[in-house]
KEFI-326337 format. One record per atom (N, C-alpha, C): residue number from 0; residue in one letter; x, y, z. Coordinates in pm, whole numbers, plus 50000, padded with zeros to 5 digits. Atoms other than C-alpha are relative to their C-alpha. Last residue first. Layout:
<recs>
 seq type  east north    up
 NUM    a     X     Y     Z
...
</recs>
This chain:
<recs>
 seq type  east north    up
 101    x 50060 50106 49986
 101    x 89466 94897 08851
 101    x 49838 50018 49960
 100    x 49914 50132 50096
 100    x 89633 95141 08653
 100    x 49926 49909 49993
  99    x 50034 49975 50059
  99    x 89457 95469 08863
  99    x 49964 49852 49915
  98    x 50142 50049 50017
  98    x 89497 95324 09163
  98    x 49960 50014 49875
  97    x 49983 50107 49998
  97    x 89910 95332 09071
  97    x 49801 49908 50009
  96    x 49994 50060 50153
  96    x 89839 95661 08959
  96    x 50059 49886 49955
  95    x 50124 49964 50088
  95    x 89701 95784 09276
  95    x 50028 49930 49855
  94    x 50121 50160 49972
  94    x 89962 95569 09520
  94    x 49858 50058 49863
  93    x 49927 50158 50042
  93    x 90255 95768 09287
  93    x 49854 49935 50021
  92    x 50015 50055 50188
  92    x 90075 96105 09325
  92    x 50062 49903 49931
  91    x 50095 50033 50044
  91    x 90066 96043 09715
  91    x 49932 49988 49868
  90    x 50002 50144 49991
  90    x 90437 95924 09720
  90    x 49859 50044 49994
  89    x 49948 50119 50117
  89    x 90524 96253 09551
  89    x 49915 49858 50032
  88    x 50088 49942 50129
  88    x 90289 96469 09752
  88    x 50064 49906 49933
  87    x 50148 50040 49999
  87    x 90436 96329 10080
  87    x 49940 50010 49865
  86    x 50027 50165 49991
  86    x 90782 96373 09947
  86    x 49864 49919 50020
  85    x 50013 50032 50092
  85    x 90706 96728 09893
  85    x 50043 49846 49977
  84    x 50154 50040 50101
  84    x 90561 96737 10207
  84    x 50077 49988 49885
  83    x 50041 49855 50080
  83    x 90922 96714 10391
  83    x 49866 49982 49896
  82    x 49901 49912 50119
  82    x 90925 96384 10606
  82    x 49922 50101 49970
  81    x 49879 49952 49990
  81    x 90749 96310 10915
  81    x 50080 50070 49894
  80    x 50005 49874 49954
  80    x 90411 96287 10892
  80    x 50139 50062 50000
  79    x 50011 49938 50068
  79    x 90433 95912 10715
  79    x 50006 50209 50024
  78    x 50229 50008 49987
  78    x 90603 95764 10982
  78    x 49999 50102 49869
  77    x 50018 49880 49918
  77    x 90941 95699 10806
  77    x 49866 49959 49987
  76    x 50156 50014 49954
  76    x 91105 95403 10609
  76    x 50006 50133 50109
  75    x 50068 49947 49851
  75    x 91410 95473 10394
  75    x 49839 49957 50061
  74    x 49873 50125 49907
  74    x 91562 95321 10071
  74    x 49995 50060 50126
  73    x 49815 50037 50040
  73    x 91382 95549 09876
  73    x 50113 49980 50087
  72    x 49988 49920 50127
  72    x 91026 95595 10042
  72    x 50128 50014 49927
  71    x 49883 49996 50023
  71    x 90870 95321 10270
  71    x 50045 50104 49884
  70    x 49980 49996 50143
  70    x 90613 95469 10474
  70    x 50155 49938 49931
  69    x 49848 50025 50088
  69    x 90486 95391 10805
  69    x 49960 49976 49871
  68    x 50001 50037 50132
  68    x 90129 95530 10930
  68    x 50164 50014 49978
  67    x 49920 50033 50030
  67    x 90155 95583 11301
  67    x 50035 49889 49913
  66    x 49897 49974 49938
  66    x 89998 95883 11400
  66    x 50125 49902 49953
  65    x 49882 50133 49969
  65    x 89707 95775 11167
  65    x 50107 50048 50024
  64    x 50087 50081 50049
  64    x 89435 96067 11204
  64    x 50058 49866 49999
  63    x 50056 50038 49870
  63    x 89656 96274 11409
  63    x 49886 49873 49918
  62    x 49945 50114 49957
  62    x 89839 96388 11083
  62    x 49969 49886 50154
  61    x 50010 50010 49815
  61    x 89532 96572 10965
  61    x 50099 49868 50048
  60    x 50018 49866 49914
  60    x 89634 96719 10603
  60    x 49952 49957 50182
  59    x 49946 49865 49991
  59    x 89869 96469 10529
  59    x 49910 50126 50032
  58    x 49871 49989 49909
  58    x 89686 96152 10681
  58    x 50096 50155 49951
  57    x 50099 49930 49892
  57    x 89369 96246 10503
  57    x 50135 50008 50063
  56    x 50060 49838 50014
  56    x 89549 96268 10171
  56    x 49989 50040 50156
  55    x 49930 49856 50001
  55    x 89736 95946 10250
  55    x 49967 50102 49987
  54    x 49948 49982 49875
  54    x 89462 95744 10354
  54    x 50107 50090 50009
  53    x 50100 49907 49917
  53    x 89264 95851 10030
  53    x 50101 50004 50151
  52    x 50011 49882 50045
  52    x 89563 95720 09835
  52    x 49948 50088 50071
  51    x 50079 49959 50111
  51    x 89547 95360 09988
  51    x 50044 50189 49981
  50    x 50084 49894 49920
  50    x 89807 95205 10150
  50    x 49934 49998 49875
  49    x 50188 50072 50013
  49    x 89997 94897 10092
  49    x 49927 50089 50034
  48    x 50133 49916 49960
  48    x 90332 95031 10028
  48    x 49899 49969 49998
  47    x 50126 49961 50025
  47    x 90637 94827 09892
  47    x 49872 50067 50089
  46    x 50044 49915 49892
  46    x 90994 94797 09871
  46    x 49862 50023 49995
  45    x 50140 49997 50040
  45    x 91094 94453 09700
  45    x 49993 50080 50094
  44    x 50096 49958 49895
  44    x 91499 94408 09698
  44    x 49842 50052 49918
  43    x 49892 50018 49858
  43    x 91746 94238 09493
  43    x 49871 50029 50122
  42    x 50078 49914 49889
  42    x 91528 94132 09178
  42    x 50070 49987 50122
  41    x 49882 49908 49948
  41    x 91755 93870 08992
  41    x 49934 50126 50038
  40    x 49891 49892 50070
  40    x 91545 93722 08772
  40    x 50097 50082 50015
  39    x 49926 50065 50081
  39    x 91424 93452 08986
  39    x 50064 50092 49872
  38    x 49900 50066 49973
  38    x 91370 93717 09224
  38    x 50107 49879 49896
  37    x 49878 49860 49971
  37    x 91114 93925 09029
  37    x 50102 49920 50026
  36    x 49961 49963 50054
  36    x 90930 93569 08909
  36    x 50117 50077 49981
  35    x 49924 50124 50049
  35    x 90871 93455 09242
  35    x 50049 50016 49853
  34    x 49899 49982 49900
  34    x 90781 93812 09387
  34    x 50105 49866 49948
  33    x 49936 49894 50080
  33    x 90551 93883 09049
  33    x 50138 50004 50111
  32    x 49903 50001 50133
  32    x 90409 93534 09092
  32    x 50084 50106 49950
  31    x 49917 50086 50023
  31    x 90325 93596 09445
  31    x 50076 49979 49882
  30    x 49899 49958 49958
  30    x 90151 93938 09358
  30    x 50140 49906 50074
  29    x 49899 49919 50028
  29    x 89972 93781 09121
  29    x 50134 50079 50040
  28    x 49890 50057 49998
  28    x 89858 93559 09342
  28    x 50046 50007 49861
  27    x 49945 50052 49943
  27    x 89697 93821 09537
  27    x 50118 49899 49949
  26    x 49940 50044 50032
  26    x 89505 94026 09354
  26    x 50128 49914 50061
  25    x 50076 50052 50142
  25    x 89191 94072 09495
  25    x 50112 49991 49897
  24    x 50088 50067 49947
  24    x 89382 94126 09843
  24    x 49916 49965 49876
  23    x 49862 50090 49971
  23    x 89691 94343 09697
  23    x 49914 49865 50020
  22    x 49937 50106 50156
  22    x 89390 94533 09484
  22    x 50102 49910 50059
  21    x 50200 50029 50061
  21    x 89177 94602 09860
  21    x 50079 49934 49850
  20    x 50049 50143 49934
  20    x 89493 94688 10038
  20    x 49914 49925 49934
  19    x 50068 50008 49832
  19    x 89608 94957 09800
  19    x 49986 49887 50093
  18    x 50115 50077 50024
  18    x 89941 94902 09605
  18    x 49877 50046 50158
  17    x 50096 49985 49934
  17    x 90265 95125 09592
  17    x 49867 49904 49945
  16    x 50139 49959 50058
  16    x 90571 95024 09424
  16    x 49891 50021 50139
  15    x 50096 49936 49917
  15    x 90953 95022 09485
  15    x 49860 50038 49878
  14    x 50124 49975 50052
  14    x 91189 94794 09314
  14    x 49925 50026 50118
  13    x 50127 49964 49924
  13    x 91528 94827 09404
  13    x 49914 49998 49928
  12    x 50133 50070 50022
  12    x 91801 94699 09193
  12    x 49890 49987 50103
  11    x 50041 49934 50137
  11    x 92132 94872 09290
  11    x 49882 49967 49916
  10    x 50063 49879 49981
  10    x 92127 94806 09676
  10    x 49999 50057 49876
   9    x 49965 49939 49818
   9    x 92423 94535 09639
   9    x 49910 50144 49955
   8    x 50111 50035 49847
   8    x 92278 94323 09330
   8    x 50012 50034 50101
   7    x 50050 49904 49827
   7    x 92412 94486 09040
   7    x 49910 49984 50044
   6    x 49897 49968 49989
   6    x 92585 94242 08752
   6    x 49996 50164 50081
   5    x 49926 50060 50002
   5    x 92278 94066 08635
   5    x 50158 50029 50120
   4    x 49903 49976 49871
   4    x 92036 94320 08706
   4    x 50121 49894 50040
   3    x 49907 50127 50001
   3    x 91892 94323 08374
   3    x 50082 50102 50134
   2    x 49915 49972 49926
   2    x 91527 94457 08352
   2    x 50155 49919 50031
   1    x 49950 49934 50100
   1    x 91311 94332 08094
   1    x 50110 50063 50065
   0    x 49884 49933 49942
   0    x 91169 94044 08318
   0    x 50075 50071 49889
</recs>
């Protein structure tokens, strides 16, 4: 924990990440220890995304493909079709260089 949220915990300590299904599922209790950890440090909120990359591509150019893919994207959830593409593009060059990592 390098982060100090000591002294902002109302909606000032968000952590937002993206993960596919497939690394949340082969990593798993990592991702416990990083929720039991986060908190005991004072982690307010955990926003996260389980998609994959590819599903977002296809989903932005054919939104009929998953009608009703939810996204969370700064302190909002939306079907994914909905917002302005350059949000799409952001959150899909986030999930790409979050696959990248793993």
């Amino acid at each position: 924990m390098h982060l100090d949220y000591k002294d902002n915990r109302v909606n000032g300590n968000v952590v937002d990440f993206v993960i596919t299904p497939t690394a949340l599922r082969k990593n798993m209790d990592k991702y416990v220890k990083l929720l039991k950890v986060g908190f005991r440090g004072g982690m307010y909120q955990l926003q996260m995304n389980v998609v994959s990359s590819n599903t977002l591509v296809v989903t932005r150019k054919e939104p009929n493909q998953f009608p009703n893919l939810v996204v969370r994207m700064w302190g909002f959830s939306a079907y994914f079709k909905d917002p302005p593409d350059e949000y799409k593009d952001l959150l899909i060059r986030r999930a790409k260089e979050s696959e990248h990592i793993a």
